[in-house]
N, CA, C and O of each residue as an XYZ file, in Angstrom:
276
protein
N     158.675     97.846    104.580
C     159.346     98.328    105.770
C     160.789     97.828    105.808
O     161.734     98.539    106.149
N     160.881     96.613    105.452
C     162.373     95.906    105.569
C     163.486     97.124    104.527
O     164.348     97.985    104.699
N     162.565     96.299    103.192
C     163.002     97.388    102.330
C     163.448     98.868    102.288
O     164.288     99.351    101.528
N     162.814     99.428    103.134
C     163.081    100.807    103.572
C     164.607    100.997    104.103
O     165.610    101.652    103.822
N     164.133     99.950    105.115
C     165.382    100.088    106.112
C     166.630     99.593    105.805
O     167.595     99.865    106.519
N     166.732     98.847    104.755
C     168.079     98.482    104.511
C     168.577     99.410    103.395
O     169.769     99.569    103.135
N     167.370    100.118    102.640
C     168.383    101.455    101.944
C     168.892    102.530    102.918
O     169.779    103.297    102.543
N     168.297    102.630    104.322
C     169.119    103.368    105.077
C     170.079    103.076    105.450
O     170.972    103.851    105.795
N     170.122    101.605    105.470
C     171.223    101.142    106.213
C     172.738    101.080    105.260
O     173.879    101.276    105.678
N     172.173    100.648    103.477
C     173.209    100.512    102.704
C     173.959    101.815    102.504
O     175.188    101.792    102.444
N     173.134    103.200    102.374
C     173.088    104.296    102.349
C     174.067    105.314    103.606
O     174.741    106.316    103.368
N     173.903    104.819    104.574
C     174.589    104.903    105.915
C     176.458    104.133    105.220
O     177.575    104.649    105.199
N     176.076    103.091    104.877
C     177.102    102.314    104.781
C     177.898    103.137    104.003
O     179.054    103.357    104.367
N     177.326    103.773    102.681
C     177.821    104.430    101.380
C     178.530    105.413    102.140
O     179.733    105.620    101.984
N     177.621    106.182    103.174
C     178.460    107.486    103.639
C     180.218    107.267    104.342
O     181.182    108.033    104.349
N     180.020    105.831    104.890
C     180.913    105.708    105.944
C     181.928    104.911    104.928
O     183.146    104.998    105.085
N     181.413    104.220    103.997
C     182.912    103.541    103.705
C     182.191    102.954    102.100
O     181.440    101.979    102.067
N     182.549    103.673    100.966
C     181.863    103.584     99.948
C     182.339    102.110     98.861
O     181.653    101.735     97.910
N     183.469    101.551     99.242
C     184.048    100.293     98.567
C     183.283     99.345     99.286
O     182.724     98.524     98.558
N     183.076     99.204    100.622
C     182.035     98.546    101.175
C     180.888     98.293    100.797
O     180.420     97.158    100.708
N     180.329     99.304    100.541
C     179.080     99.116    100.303
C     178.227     99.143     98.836
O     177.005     99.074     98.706
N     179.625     99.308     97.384
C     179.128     98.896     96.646
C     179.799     97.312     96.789
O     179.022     96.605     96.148
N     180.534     96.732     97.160
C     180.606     95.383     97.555
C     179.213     94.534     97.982
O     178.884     93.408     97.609
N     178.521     95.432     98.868
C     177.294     94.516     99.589
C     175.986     95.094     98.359
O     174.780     94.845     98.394
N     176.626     95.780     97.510
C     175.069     96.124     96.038
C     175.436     95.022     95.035
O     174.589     94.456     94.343
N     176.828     94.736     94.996
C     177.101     93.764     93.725
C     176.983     91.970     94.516
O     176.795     90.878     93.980
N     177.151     92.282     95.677
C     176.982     91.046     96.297
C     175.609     90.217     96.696
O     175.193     89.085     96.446
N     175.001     91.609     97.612
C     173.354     91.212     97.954
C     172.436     90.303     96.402
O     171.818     89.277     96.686
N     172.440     90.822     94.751
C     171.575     89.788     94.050
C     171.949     88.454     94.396
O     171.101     87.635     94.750
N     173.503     88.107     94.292
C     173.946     86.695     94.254
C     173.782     86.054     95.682
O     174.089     84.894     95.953
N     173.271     86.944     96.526
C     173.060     85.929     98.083
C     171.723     86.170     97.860
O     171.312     86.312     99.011
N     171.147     86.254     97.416
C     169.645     86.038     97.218
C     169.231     85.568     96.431
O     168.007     85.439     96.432
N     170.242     84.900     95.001
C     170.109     83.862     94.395
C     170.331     82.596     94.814
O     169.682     81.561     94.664
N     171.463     82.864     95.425
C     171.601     81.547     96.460
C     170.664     80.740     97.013
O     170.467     79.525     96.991
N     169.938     82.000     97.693
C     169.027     81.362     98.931
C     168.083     80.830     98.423
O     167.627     79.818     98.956
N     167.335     81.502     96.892
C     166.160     81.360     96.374
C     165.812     79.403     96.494
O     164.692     79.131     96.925
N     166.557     78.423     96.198
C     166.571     77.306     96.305
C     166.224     76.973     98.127
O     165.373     76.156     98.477
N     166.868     77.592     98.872
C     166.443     77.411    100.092
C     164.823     77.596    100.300
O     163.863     76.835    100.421
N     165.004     78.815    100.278
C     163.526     79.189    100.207
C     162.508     78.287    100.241
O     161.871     77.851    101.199
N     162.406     77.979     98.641
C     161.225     77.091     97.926
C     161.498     75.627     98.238
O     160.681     74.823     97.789
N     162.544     75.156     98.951
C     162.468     73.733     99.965
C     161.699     74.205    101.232
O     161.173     73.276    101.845
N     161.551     75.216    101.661
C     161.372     75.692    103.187
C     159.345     75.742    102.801
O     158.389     75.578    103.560
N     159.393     75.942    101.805
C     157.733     76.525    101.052
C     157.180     75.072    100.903
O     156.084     74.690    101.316
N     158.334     74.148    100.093
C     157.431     73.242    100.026
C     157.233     71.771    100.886
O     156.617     70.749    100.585
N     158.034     72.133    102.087
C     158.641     71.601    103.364
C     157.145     71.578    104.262
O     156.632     70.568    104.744
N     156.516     73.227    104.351
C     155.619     73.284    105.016
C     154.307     72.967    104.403
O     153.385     72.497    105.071
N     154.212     73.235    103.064
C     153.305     72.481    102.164
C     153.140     70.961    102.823
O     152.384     70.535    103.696
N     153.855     70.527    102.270
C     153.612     68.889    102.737
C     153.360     69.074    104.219
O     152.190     68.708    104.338
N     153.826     69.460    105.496
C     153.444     69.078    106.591
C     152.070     69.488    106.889
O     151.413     68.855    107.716
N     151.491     70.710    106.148
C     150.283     70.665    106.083
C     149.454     70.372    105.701
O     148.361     70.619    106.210
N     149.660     69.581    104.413
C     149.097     68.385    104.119
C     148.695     67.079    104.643
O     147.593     66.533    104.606
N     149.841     66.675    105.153
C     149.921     65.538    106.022
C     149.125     66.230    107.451
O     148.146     65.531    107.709
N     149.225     67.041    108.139
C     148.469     67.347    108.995
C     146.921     67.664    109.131
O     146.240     67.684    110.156
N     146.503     67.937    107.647
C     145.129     68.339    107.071
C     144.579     66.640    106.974
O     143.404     66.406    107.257
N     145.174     65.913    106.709
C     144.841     64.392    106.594
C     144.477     63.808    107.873
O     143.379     63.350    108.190
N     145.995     63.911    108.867
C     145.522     63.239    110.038
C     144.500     63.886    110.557
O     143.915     63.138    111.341
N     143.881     65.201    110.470
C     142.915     65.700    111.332
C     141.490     65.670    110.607
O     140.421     66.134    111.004
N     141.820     64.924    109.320
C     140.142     64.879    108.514
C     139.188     64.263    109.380
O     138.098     64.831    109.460
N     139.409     62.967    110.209
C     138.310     62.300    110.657
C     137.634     62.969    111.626
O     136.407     63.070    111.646
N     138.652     63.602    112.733
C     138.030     64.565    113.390
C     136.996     66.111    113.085
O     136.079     66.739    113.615
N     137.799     66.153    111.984
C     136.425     67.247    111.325
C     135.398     66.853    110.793
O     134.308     67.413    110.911
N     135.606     65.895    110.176
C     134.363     65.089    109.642
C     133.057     64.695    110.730
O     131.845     64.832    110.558
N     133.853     64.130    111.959
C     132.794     63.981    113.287
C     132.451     65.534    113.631
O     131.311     65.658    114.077
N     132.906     66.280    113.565
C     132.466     67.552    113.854
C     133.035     67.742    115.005
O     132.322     68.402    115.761
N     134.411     67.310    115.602
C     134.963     67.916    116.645
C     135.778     69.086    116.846
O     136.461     69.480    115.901
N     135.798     69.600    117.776
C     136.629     70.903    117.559
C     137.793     70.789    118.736
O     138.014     69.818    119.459
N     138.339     71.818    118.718
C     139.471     72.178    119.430
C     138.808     72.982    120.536
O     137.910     73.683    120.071
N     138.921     73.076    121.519
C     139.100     73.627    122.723
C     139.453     75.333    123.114
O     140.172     75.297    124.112
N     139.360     75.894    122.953
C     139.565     77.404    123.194
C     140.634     77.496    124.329
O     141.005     78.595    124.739
């Protein structure tokens, strides 16, 4: 769906101003190389907190308590 929509949108762009928008085709791989390092800190950011959170809550599962609805 994202995908969809941003070829309309680049596509839109092409119609209206075409130096523009091969600017944002040669540009968009390298900002998404960029980020790729963000990303996989953000992946393994929540990894660990759910780890650490799967820990503090072992004893309580172990007694067989639950959460509350």
């Amino acid at each position: 769906m994202r995908f969809a929509l941003l070829v309309v949108v680049w596509c839109v762009l092409l119609l209206l101003c075409w130096p523009l928008a091969v600017l944002v085709a040669v540009l968009f791989p390298l900002l998404w190389l960029l980020a790729l390092p963000f990303r996989l800190a953000y992946a393994l950011t929540e990894a660990a907190f759910a780890l650490i959170r799967a820990l503090l809550f072992l004893p309580a599962r172990v007694l067989g308590l639950r959460r509350r609805p």
